[in-house]
C-alpha positions in Angstrom: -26.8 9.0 -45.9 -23.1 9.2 -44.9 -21.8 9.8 -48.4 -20.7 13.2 -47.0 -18.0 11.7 -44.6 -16.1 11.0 -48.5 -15.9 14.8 -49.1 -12.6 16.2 -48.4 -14.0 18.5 -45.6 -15.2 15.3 -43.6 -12.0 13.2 -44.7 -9.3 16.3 -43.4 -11.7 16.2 -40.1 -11.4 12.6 -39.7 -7.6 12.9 -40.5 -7.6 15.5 -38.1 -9.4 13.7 -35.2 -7.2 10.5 -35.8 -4.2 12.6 -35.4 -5.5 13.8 -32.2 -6.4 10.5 -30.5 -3.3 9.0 -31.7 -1.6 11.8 -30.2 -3.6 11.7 -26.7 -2.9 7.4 -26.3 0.6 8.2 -27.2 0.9 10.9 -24.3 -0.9 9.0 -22.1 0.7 5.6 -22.6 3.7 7.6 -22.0 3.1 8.8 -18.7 1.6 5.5 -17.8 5.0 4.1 -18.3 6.4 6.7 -16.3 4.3 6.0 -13.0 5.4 2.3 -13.9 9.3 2.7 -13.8 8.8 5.1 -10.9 6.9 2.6 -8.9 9.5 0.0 -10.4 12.7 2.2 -8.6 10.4 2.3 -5.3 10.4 -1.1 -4.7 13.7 -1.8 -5.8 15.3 0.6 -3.0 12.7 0.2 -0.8 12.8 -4.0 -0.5 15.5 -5.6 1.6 18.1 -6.1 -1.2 18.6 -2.3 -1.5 20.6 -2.4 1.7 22.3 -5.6 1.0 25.7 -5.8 1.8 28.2 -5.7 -1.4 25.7 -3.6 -3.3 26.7 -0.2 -2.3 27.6 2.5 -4.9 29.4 6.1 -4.7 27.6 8.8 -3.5 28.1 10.6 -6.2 26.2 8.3 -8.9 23.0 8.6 -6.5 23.4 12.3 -5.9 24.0 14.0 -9.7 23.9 17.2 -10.7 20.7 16.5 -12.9 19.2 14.7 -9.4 21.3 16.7 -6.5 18.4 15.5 -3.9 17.4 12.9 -2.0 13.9 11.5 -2.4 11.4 8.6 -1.4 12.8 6.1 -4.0 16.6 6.7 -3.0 16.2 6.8 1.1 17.9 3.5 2.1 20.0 3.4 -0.6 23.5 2.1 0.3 26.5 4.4 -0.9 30.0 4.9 -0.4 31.7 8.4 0.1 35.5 8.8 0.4 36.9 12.2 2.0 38.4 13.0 5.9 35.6 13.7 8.8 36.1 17.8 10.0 36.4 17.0 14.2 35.9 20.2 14.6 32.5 20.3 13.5 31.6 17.9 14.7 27.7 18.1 16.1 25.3 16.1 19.0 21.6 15.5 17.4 19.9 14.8 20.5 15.9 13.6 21.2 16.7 10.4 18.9 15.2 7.0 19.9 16.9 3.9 18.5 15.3 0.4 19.5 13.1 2.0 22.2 15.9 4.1 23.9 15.9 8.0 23.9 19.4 9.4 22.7 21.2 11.0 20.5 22.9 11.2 16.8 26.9 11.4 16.6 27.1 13.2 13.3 30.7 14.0 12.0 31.0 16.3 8.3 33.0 14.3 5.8 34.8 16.7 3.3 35.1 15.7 0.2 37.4 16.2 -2.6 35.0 18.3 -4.2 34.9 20.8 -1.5 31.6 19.8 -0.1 30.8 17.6 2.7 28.3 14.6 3.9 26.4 14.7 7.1 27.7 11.3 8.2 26.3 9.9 11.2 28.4 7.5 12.9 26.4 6.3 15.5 23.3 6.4 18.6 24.6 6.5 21.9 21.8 6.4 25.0 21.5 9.5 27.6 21.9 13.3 27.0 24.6 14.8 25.2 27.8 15.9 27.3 26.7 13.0 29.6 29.8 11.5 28.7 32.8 11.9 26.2 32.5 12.4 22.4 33.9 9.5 20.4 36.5 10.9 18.1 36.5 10.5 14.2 39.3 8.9 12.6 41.8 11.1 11.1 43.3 11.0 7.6 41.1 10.0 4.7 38.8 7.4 4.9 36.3 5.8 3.0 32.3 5.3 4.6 29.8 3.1 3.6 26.5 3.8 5.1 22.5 4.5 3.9 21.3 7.4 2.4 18.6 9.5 4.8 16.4 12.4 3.6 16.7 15.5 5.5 14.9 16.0 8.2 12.3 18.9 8.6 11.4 20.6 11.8 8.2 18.3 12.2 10.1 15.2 11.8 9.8 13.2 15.0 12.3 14.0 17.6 13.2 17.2 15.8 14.8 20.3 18.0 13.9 23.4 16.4 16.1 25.6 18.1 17.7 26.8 21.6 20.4 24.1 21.4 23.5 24.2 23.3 26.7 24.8 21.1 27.8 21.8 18.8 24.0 20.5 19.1 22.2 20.2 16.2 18.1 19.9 16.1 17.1 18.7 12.7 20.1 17.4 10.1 19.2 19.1 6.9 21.3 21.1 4.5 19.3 24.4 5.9 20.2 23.5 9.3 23.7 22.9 8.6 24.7 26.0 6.7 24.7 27.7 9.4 26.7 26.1 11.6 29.5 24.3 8.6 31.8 26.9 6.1 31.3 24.8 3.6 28.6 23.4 1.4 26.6 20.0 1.7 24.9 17.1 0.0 21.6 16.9 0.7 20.2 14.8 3.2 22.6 12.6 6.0 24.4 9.0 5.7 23.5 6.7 8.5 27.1 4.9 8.7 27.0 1.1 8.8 29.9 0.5 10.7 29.7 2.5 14.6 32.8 2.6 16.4 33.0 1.1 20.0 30.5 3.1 22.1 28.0 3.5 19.6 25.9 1.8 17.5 24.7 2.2 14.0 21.2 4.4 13.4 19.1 2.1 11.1 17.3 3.4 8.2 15.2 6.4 8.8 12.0 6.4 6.5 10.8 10.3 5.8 7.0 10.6 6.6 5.0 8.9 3.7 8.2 7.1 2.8 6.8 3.9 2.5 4.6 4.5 -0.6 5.1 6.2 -3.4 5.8 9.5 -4.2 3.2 12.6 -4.9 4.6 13.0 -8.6 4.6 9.4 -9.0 0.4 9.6 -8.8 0.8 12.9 -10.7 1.8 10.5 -13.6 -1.0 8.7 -13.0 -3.5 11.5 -12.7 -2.5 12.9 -16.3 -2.7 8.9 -17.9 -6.3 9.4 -17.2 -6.6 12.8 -18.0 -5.2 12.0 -21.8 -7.0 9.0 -22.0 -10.4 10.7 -21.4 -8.9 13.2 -24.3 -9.0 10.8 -26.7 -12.6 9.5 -25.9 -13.9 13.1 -25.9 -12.4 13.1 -29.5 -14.0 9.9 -30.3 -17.3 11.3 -28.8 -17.7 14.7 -30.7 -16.3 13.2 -33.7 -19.4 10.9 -33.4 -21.6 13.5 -32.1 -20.7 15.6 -35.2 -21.7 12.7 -37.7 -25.0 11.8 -36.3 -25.7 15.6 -36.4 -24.5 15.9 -40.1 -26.3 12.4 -41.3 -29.9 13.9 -39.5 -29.3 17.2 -41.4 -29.0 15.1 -44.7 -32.4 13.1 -43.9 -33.8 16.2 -43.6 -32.7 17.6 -46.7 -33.9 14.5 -48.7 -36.6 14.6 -47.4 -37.5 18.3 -48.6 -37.3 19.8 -44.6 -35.5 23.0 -43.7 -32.9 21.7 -41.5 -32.8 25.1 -39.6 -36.0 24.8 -38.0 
């Protein structure tokens, strides 16, 4: 009753339909393994070790051309960056609470040798800005090691969206800053880990649904099901096809018109 799956139409289907399903576990495998190493690089730079003294590493390896942004699995990342801090633009975040106490940012543009600069924060002092004196930056060149912050958006808590004093700044993002620096910026801020006297060093900032893993990470996910179910609707109509093709050959044998 299945001699017909020997012909060479039914073998080129079959090759066909293997081809297909091989095709669809290969694809979805693939992004399987993607969602894997993406939630691998989450909890790498999310744990404790990914602040850990002595493993910092140049701004410029985190922040490539290919990956010029800062996202969930790189927030808390520790980085170096060597340039000279701009005093003149130098800006007060205010509305920032650090261990319970309402204050603000001390955030000092580091040019680099590139021509850009970081958004490096130096420190939290308590109170309003202009409450008391601005702590100078250091002069000459000089090299910061701090963590790597996402940029805030105007919903992000403690964010000033506007009517600022001069030299205030309400949400640190490259938008924000283009404004107010005439140069270009990396994206997103560096908490420094070292505050000078007077201030003290802004911990880690998590963006909101920082601690878990990103959208496109369940994206991956989303299409490993979707090509697995591919290859078992393959599997199913290749099925379906043979039963129909068998009950048309019983039918034949057995002198009935298969069309009625």
């Amino acid at each position: 009753m299945y001699r017909f799956l020997l012909t060479p139409r039914w073998l080129s289907g079959a090759a066909v339909a293997l081809v297909a399903i091989a095709v669809c576990l290969w694809l979805g495998s693939w992004q399987l393994s993607r969602f894997e190493d993406r939630a691998s690089a989450h909890h790498a730079t999310s744990g404790p070790a990914a602040a850990a003294p002595g493993t910092a590493v140049p701004l410029g390896a985190v922040l490539t051309k290919d990956r010029p942004t800062v996202g969930t699995d790189t927030v808390g990342r520790s980085v170096t960056v060597t340039g000279s801090y701009d005093p003149a633009h130098q800006l007060l975040v205010p509305n920032r609470t650090v261990g319970g106490k309402q204050g603000y940012y001390v955030l000092t543009p580091l040019r680099t040798a590139d021509g850009r600069a970081v958004a490096v924060v130096r420190g939290w002092t308590a109170g309003s800005p202009g409450a008391g004196p601005a702590q100078a930056a250091p002069t000459g060149e000089v090299t910061v090691t701090g963590r790597l912050q996402a940029p805030e958006t105007s919903g992000s808590d403690g964010a000033v969206a506007g009517g600022l004093p001069a030299g205030q700044l309400g949400t640190i993002s490259p938008a924000s800053l283009v404004n107010l620096l005439p140069y270009g910026t990396y994206d997103g801020w560096v908490a420094a880990d070292s505050a000078p006297a007077g201030l003290t060093a802004v911990p880690t900032v998590q963006p909101e649904g920082g601690d878990g893993l990103s959208l496109r990470a369940f994206q991956n996910l989303g299409y490993t099901l979707e090509w697995f179910v591919f290859a078992g609707f393959v599997v199913f109509m290749w099925l379906r096809l043979v039963r129909r093709e068998a009950e048309a050959a019983e039918d034949r044998a057995l002198g009935l018109d298969p069309a009625h």
